[in-house]
Biopython code that builds the backbone (N, CA, C, O; Angstrom):
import numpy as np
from Bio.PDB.StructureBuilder import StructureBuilder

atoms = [
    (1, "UNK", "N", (-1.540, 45.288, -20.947)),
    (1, "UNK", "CA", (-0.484, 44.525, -20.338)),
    (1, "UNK", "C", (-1.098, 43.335, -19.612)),
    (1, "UNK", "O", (-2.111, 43.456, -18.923)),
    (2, "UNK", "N", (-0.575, 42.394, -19.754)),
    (2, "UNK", "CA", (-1.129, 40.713, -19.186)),
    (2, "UNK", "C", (-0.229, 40.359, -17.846)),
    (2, "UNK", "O", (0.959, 40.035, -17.814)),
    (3, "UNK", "N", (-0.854, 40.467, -17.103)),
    (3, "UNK", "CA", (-0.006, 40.340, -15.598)),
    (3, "UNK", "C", (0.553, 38.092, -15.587)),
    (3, "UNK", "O", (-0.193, 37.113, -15.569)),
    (4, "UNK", "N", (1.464, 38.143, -15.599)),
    (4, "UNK", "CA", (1.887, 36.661, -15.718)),
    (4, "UNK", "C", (1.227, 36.134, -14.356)),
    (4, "UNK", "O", (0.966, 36.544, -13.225)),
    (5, "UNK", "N", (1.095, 34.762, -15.290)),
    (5, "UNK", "CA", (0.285, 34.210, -13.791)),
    (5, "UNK", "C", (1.868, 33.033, -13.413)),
    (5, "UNK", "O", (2.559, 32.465, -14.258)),
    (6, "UNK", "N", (1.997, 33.001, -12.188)),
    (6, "UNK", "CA", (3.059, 32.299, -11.675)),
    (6, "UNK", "C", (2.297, 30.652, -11.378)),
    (6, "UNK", "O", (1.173, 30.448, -10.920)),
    (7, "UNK", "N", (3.262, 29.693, -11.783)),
    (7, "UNK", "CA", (3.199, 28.763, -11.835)),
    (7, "UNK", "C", (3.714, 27.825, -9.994)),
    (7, "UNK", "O", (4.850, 27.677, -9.543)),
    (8, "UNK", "N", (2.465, 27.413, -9.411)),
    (8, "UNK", "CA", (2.905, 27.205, -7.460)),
    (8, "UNK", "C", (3.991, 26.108, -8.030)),
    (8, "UNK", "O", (5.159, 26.379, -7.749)),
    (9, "UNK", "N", (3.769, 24.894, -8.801)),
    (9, "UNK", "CA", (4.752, 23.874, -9.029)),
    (9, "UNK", "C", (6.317, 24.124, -9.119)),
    (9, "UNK", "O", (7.180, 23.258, -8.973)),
    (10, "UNK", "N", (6.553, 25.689, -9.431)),
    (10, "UNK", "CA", (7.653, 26.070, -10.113)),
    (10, "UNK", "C", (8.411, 27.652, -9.279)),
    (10, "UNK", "O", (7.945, 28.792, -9.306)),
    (11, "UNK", "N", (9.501, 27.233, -8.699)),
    (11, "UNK", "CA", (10.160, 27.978, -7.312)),
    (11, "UNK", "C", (10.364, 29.187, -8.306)),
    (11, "UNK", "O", (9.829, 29.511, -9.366)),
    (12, "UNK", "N", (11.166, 29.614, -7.674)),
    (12, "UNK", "CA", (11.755, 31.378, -7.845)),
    (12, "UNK", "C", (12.780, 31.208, -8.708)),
    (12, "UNK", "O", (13.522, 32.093, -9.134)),
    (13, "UNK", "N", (12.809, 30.020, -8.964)),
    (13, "UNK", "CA", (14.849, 29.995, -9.571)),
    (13, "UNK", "C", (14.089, 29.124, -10.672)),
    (13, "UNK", "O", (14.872, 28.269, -11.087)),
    (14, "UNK", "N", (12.922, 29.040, -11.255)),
    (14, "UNK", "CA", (12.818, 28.035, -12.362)),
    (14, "UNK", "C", (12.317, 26.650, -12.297)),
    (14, "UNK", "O", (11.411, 26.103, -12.926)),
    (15, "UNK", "N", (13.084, 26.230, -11.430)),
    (15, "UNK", "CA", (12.839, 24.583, -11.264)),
    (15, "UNK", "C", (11.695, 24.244, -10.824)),
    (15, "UNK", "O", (11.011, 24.724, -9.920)),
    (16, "UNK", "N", (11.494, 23.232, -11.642)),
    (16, "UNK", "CA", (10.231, 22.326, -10.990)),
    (16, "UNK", "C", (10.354, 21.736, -9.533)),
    (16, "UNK", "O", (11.462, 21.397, -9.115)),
    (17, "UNK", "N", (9.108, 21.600, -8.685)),
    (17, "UNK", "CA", (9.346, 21.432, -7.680)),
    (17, "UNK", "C", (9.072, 19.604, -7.629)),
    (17, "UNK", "O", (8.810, 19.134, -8.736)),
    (18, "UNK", "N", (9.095, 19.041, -6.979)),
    (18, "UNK", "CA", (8.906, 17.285, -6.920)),
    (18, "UNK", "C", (7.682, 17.137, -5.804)),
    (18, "UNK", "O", (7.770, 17.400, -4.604)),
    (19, "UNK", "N", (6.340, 16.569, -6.631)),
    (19, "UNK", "CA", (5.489, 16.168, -5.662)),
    (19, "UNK", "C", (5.538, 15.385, -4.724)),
    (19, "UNK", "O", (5.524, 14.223, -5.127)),
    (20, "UNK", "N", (5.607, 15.510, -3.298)),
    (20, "UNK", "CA", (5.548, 14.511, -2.660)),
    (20, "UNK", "C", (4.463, 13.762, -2.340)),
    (20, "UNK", "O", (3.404, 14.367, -2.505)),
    (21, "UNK", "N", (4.339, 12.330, -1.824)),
    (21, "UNK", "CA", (3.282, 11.295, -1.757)),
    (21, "UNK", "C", (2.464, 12.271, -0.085)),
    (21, "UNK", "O", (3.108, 12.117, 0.953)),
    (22, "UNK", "N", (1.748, 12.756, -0.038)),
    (22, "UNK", "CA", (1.316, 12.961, 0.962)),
    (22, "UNK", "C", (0.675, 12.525, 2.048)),
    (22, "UNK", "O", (0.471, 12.961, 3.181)),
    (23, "UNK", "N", (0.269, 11.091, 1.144)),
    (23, "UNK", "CA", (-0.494, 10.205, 2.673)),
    (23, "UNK", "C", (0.046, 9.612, 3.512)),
    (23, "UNK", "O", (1.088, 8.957, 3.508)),
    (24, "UNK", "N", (-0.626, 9.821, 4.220)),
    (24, "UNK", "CA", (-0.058, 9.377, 5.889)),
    (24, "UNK", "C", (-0.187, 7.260, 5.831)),
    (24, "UNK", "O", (0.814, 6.610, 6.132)),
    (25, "UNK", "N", (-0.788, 6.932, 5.643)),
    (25, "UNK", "CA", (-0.969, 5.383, 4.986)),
    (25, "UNK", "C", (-0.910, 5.021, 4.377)),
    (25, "UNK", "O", (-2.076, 4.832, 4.028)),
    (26, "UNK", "N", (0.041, 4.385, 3.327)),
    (26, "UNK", "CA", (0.265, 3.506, 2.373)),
    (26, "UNK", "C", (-0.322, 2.153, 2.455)),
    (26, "UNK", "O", (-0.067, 1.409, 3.402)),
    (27, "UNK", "N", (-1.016, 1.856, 1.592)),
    (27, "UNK", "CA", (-1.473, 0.171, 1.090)),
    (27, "UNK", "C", (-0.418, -1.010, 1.143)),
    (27, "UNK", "O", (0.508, -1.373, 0.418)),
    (28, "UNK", "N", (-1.064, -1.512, 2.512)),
    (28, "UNK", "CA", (0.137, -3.071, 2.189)),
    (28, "UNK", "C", (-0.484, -4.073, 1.245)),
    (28, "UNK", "O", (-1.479, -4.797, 1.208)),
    (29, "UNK", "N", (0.713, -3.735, 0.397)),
    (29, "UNK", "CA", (0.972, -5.430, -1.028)),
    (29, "UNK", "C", (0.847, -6.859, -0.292)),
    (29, "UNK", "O", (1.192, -6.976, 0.884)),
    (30, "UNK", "N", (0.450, -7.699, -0.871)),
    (30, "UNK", "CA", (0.656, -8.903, -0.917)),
    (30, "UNK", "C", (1.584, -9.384, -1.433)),
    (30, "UNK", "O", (1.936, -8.633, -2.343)),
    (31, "UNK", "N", (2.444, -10.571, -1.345)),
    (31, "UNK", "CA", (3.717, -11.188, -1.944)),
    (31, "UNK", "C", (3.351, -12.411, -2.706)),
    (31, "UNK", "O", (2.842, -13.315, -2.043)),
    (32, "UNK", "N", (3.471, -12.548, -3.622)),
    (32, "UNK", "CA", (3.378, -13.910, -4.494)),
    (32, "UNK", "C", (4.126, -14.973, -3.493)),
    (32, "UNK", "O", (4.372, -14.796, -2.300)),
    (33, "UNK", "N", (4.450, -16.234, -4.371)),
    (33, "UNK", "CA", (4.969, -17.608, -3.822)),
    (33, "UNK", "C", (6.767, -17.223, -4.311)),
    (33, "UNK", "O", (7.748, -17.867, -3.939)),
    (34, "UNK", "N", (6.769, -15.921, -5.286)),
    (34, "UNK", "CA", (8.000, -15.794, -5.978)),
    (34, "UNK", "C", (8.569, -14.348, -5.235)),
    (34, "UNK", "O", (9.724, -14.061, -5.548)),
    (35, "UNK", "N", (8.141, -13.765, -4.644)),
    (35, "UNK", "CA", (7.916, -12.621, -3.361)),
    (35, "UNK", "C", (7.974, -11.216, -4.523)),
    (35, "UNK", "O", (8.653, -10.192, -4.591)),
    (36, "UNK", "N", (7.206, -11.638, -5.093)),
    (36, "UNK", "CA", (6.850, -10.321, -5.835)),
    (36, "UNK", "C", (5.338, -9.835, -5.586)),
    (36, "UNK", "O", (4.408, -10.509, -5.142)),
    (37, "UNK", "N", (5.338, -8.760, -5.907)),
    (37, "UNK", "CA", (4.227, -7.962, -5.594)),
    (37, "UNK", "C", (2.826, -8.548, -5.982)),
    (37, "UNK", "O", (3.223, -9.047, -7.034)),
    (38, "UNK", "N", (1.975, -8.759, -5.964)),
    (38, "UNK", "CA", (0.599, -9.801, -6.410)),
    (38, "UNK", "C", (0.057, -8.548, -7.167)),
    (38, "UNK", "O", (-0.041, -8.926, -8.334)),
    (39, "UNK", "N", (-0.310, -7.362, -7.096)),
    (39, "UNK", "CA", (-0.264, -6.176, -8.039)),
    (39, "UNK", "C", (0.336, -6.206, -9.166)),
    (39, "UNK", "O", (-0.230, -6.489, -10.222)),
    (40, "UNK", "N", (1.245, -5.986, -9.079)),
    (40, "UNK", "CA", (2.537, -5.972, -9.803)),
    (40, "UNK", "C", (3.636, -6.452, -10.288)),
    (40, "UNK", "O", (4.765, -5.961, -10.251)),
    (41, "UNK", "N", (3.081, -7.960, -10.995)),
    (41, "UNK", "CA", (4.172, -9.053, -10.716)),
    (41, "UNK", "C", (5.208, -9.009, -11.594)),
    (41, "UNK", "O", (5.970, -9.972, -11.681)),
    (42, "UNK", "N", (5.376, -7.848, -12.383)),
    (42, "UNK", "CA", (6.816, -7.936, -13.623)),
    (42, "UNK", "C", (7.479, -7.361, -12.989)),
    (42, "UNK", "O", (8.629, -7.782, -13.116)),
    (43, "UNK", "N", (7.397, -6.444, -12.214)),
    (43, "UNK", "CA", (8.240, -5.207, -11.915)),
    (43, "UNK", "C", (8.764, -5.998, -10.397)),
    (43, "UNK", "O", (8.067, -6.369, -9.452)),
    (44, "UNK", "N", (10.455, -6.091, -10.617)),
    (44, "UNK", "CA", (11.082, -6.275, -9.821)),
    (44, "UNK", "C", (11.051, -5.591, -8.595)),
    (44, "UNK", "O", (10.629, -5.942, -7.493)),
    (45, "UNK", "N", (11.633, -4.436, -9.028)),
    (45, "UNK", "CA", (12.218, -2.965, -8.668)),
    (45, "UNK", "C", (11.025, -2.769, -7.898)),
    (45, "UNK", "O", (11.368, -2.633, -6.724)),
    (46, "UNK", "N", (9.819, -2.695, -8.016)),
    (46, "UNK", "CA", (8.463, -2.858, -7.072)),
    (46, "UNK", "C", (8.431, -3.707, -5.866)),
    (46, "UNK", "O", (8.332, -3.492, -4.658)),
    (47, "UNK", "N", (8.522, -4.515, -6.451)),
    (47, "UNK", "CA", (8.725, -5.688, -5.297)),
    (47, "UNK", "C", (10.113, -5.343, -4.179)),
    (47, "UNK", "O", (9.825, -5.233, -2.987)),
    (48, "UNK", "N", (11.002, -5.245, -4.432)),
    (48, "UNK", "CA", (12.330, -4.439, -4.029)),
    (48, "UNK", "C", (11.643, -3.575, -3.140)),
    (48, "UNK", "O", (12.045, -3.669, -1.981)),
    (49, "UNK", "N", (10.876, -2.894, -3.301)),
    (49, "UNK", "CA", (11.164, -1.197, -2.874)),
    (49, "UNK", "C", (10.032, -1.064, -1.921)),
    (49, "UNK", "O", (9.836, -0.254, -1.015)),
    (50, "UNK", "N", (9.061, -2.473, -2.537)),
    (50, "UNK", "CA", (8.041, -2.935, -1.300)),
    (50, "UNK", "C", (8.377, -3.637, -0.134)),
    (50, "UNK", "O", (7.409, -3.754, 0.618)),
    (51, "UNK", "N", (9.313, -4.094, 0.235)),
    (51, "UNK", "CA", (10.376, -5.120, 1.093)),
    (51, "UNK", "C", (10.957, -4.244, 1.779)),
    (51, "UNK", "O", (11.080, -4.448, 2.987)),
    (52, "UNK", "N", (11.474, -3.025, 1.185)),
    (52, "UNK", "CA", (12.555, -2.209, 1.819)),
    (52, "UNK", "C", (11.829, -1.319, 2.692)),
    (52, "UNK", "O", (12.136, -1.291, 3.884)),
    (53, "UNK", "N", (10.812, -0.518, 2.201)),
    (53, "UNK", "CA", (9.882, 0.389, 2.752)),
    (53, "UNK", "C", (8.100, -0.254, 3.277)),
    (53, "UNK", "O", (6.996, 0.288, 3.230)),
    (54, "UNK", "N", (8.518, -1.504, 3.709)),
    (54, "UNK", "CA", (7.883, -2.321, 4.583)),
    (54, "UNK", "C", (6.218, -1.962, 3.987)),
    (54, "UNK", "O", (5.457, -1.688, 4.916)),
    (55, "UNK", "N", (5.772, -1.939, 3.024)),
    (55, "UNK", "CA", (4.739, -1.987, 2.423)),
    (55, "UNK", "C", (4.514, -3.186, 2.025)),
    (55, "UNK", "O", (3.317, -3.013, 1.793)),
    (56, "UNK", "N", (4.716, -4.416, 1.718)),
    (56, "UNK", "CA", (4.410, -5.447, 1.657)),
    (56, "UNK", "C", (4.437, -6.497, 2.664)),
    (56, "UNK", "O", (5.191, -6.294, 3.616)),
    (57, "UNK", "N", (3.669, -7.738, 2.644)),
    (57, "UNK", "CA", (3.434, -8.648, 3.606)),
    (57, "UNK", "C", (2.957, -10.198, 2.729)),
    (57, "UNK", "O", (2.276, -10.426, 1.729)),
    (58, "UNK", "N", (3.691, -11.019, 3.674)),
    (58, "UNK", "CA", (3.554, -12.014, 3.117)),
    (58, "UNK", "C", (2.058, -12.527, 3.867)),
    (58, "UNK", "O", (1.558, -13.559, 3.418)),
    (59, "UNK", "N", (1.471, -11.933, 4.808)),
    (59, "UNK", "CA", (0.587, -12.096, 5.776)),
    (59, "UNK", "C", (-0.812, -11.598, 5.467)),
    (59, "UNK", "O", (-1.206, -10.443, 5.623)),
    (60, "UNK", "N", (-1.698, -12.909, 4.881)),
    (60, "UNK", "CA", (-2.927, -11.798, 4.116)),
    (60, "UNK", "C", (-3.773, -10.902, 5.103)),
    (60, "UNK", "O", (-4.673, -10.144, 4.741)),
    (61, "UNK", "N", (-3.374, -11.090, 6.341)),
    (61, "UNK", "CA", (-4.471, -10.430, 7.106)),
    (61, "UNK", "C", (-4.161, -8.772, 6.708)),
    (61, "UNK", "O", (-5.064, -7.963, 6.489)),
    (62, "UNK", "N", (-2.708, -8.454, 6.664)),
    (62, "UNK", "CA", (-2.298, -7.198, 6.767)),
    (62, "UNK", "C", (-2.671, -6.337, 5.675)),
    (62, "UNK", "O", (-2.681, -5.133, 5.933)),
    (63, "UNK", "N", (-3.162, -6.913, 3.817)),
    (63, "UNK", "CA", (-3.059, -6.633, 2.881)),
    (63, "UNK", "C", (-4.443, -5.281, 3.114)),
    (63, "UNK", "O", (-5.393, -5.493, 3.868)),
    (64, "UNK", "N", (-4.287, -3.947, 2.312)),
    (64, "UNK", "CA", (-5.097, -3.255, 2.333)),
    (64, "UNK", "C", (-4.836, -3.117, 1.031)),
    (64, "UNK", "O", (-5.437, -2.049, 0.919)),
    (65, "UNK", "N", (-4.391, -3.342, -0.159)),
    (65, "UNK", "CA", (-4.406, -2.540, -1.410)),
    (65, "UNK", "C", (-5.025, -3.890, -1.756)),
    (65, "UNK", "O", (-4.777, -5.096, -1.735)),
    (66, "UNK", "N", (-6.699, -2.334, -2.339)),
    (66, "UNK", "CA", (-7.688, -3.202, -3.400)),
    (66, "UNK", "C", (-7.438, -4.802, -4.472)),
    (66, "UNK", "O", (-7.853, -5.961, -4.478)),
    (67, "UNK", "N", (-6.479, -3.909, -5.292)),
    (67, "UNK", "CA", (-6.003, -4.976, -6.191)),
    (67, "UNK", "C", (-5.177, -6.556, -5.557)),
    (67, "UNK", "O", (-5.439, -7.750, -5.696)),
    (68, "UNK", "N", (-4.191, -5.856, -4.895)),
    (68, "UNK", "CA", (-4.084, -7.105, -4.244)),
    (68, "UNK", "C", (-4.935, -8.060, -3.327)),
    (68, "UNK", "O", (-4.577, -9.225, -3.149)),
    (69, "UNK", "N", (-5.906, -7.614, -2.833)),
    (69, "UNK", "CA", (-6.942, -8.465, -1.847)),
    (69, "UNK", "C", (-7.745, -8.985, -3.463)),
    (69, "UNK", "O", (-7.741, -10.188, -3.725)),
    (70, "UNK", "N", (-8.267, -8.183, -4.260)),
    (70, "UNK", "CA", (-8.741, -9.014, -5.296)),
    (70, "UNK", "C", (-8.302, -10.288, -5.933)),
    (70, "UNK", "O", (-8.936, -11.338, -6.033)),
    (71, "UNK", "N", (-7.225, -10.033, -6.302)),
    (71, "UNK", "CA", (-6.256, -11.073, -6.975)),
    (71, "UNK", "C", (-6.305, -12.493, -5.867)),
    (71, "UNK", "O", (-6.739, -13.595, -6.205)),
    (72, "UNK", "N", (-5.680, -12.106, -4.317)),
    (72, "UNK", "CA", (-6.402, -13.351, -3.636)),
    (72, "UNK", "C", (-6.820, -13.865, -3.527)),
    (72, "UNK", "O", (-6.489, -15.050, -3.575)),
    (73, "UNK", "N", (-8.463, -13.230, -3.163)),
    (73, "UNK", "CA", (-9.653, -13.994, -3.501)),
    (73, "UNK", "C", (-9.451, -14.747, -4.853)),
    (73, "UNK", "O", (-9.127, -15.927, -4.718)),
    (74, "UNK", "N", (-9.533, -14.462, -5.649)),
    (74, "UNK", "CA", (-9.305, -15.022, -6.816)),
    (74, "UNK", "C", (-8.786, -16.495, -7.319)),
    (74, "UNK", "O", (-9.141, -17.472, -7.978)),
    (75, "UNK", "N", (-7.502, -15.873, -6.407)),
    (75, "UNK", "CA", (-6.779, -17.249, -6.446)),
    (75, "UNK", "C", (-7.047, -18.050, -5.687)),
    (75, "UNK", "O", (-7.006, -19.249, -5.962)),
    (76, "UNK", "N", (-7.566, -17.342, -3.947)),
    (76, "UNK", "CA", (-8.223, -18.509, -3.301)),
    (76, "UNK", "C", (-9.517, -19.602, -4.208)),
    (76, "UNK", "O", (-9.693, -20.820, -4.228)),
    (77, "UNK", "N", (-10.146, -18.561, -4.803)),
    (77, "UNK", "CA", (-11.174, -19.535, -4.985)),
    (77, "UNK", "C", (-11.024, -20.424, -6.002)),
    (77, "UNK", "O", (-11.376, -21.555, -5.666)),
    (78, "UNK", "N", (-10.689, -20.347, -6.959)),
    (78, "UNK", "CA", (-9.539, -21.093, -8.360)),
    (78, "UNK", "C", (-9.361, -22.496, -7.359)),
    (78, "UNK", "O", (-9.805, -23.618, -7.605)),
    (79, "UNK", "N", (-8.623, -22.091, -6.239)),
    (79, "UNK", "CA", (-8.442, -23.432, -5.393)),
    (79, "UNK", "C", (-8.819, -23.755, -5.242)),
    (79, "UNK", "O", (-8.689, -24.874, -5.737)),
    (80, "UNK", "N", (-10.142, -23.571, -4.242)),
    (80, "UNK", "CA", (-10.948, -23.878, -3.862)),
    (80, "UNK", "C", (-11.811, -25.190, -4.450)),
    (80, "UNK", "O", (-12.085, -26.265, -3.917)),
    (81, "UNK", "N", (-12.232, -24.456, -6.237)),
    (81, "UNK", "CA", (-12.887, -25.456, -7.108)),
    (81, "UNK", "C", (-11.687, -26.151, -7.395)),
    (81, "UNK", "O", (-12.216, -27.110, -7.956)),
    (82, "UNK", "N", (-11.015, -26.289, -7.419)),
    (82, "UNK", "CA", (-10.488, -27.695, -7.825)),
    (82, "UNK", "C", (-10.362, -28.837, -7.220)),
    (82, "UNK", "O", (-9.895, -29.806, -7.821)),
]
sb = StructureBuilder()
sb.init_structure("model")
sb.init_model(0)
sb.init_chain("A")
sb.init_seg("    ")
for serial, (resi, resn, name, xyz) in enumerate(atoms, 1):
    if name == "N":
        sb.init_residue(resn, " ", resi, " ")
    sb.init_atom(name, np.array(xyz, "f"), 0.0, 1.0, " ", f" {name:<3s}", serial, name[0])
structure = sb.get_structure()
């Protein structure tokens, strides 16, 4: 006999349970010139949801997500040489 192994993701009644984001700090986005996400510049709904839940900044000092401080630099320096 094979003793079932129970699944932690999955309650008593079946259902899947929904991971929640667990960190205590979220990464502030940067905002384009078009106030979209500098990460993520197709996705509206991103940009949206970064505005609403105050994860984004138009203010580079505040920016902590990798990608977006990259992309900056980037573009700062693009400027720069020209």
């Amino acid at each position: 006999m094979v003793a079932a192994v129970r699944d932690s993701s999955v309650d008593s009644s079946g259902v899947a349970a929904v991971s929640r984001d667990k960190r205590v700090k979220c990464d502030i986005h940067a905002l384009d010139e078009d106030g979209m996400v500098l990460c993520n510049p197709r996705d509206r709904e991103a940009a949206h949801r970064a505005e609403m839940e105050g994860i984004a900044s138009p203010d580079r000092v505040r920016v902590t997500c990798r990608k977006c401080l990259t992309l900056l630099y980037k573009r700062d320096k693009t400027r720069r040489d020209r």
